[in-house]
C-alpha positions in Angstrom: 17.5 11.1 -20.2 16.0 10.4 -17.2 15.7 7.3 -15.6 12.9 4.7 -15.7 11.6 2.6 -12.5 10.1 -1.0 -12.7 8.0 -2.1 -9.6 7.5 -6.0 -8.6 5.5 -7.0 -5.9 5.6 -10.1 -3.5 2.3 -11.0 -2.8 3.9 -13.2 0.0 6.2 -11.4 1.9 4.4 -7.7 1.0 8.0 -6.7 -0.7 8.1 -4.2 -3.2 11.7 -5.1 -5.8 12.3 -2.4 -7.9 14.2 -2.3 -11.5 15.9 1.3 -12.2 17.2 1.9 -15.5 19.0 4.2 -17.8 16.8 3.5 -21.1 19.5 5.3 -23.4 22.4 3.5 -21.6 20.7 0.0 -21.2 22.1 0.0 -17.9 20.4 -1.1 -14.4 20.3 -1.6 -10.8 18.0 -3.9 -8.8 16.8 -3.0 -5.6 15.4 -5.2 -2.7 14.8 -8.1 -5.1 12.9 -11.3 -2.6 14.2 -15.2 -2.8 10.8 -17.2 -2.6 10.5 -19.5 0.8 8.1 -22.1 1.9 8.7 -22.0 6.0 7.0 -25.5 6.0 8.8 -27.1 3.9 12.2 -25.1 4.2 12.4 -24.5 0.4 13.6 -21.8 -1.6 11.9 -20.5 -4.9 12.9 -17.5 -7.4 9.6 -17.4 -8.7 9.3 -13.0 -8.4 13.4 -13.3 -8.5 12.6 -14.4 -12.3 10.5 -11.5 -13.3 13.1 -9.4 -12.7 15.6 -10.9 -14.5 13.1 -11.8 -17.2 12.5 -7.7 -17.3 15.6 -6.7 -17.3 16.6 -9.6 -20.3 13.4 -8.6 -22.5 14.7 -4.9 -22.4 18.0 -5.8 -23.1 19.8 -4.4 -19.6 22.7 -4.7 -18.3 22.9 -5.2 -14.4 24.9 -3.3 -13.2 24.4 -3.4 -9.6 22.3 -5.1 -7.3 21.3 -3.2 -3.8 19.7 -3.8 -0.8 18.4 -1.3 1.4 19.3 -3.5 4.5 19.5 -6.8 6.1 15.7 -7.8 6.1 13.9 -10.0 8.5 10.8 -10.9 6.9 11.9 -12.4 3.4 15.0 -13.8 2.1 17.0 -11.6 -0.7 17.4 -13.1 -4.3 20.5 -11.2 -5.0 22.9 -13.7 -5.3 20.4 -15.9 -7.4 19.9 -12.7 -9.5 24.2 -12.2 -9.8 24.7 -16.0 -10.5 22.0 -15.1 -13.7 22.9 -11.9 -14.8 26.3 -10.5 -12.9 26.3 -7.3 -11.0 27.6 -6.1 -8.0 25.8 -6.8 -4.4 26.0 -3.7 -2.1 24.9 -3.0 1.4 25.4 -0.2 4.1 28.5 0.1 5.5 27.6 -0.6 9.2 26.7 -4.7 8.2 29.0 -5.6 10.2 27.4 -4.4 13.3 24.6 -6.8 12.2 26.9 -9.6 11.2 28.2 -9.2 15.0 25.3 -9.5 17.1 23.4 -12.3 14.9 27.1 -14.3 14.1 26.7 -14.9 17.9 22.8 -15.5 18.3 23.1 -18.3 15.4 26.2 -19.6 17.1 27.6 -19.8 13.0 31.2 -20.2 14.4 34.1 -18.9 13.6 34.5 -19.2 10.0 32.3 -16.8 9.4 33.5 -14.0 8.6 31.8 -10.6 10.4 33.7 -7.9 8.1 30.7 -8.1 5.1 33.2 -9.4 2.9 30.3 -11.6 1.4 29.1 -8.4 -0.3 30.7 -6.6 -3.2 30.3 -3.0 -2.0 29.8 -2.2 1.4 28.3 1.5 0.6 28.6 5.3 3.0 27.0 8.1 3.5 27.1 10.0 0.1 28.2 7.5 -1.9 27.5 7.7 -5.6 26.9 4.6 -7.5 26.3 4.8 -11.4 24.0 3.4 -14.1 25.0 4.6 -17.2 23.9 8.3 -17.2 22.4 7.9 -13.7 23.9 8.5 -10.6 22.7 7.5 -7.5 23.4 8.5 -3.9 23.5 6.7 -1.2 22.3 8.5 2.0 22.6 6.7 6.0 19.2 6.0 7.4 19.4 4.1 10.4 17.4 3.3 13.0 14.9 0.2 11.6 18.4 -1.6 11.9 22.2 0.0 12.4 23.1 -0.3 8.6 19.9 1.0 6.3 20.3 3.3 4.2 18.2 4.8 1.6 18.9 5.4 -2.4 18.7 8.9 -4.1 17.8 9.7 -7.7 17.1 12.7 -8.8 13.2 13.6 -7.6 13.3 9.7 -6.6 14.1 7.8 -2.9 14.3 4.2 -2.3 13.9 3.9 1.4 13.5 0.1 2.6 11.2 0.0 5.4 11.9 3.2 7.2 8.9 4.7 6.0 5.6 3.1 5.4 2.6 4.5 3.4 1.1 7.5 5.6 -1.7 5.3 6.7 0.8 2.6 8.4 3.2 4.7 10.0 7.3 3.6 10.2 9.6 1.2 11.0 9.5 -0.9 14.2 13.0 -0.3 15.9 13.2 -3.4 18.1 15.4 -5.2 16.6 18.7 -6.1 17.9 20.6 -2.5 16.9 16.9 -0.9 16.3 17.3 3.1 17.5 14.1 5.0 17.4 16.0 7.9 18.3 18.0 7.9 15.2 15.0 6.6 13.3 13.5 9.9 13.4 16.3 11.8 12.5 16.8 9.6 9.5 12.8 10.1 8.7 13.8 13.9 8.9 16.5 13.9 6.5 14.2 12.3 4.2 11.5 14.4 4.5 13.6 17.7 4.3 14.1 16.9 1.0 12.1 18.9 -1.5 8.2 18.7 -1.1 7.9 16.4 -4.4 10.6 13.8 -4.0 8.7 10.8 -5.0 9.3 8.2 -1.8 9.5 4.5 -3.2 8.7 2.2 0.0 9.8 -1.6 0.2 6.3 -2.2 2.1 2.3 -1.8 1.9 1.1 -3.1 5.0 -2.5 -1.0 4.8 -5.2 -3.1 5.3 -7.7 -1.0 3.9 -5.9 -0.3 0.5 -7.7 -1.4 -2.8 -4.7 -2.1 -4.8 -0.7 -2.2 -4.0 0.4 1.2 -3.4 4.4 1.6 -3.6 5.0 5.3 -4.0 3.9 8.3 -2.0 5.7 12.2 -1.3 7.8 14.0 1.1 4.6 16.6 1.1 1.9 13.1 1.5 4.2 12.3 4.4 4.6 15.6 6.1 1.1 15.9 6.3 -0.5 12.4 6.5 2.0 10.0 8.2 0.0 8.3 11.3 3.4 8.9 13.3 5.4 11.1 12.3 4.0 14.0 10.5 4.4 17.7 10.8 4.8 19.2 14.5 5.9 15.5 15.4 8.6 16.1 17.9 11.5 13.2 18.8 10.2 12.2 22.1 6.5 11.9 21.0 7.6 9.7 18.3 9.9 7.6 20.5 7.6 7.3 23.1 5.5 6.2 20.4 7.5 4.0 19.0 8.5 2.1 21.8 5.3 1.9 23.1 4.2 -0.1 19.5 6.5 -2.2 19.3 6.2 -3.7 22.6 3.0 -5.6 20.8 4.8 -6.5 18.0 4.8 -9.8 17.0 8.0 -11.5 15.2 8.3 -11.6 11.6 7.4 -15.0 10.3 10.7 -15.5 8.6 12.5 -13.6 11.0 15.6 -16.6 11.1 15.8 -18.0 7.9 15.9 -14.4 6.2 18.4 -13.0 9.0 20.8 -16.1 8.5 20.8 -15.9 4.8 20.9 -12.2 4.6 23.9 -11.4 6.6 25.4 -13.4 4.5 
């Protein structure tokens, strides 16, 4: 039977969460899920952490596992809120600790802290298969946004964090400590050599001109549409292009408080 997807949305933070399922297997995975935060008042919520788990209790789920695409910078991660309430597994690209490294040091968060993403419960590779129930899922490297992204495959379906956008907003900044627009687009070319109707599930809308949330698009929709990188694009237009953005990028509101928790 073929598997079922859930969207959530964070008004907030512009984070799409996902809930993938096995129906006939009552088994799941979460994807992405986002930890409420007031940044005046340094408090946490799990206001869209609890429609998740309410989902995933009303059709009588297991969790299974509980995956992030990688570290994010502009909201904190609910998944250990979500494990404390339902179990699961936490997994996370293999290369963390390349981001546990450089931030360990720009946080000064001492010694104690450990740098090998033991936190985690899976640290995952290229090619990986993780199951849910009757569903597999593969786990493909997709760096460049950060060292350690990586995207989720099932069947027709792709989970990519923010290495792609909607075709209207383009990709991933890549200046981030670790960011490589260079291996961006070859990680944006994997995807997109994928068959022409893989459905592309984005952890972002950040169109300004869309009239309601938008969280899926195509391989084909971003051959042919994507502002930066679509077909006849070649790798030093879009790095040239990319670094030429992200010069006038501004810092992610959250930026600390969701690196400091998320790394962790």
């Amino acid at each position: 039977m073929k598997h079922s997807i859930q969207p959530f949305f964070d008004n907030n933070s512009s984070t799409y969460s996902y809930v993938v399922s096995d129906p006939a297997q009552k088994k799941c995975a979460v994807i992405d899920p986002v930890l409420g935060f007031e940044i005046k008042s340094a408090r946490t919520n799990t206001i869209e952490a609890d429609k998740l788990i309410q989902y995933i209790q009303s059709n009588h789920l297991q969790l299974d596992w509980i995956l992030e695409t990688h570290v994010h910078a502009d909201h904190l991660s609910a998944a250990h809120y979500i494990k404390q309430q339902l179990g699961g597994k936490i997994a996370i690209g293999s290369h963390l600790p390349d981001i546990q490294k450089t931030f360990s040091h720009t946080f000064d968060m001492g010694t104690e802290f450990q740098q090998d993403g033991t936190q985690f419960d899976r640290l995952l590779n290229e090619q990986d298969h993780i199951q849910i129930g009757d569903c597999s899922i593969t786990v493909m490297n997709t760096p460049g946004h950060t060292p350690a992204c990586v995207s989720y495959l099932i069947g027709e379906d792709i989970f990519v964090g923010d290495t792609l956008f909607m075709p209207d907003s383009g990709t991933a900044r890549c200046d981030f400590p670790g960011g490589d627009a260079k291996a961006l687009y070859h990680s944006i070319q994997r995807i997109l050599n994928l068959p022409s109707n893989t459905n592309i599930y984005l952890c972002h809308d950040y169109s300004t001109q869309k009239t309601e949330n938008r969280f899926v698009t195509t391989v084909k929709q971003q051959r042919e549409e994507n502002i930066h990188i679509y077909n006849g694009v070649t790798e030093a237009e879009f790095i040239t292009l990319r670094y030429k953005r992200d010069a006038h990028l501004t810092m992610p509101a959250l930026i600390i408080p969701s690196i400091q928790v998320n790394i962790q």
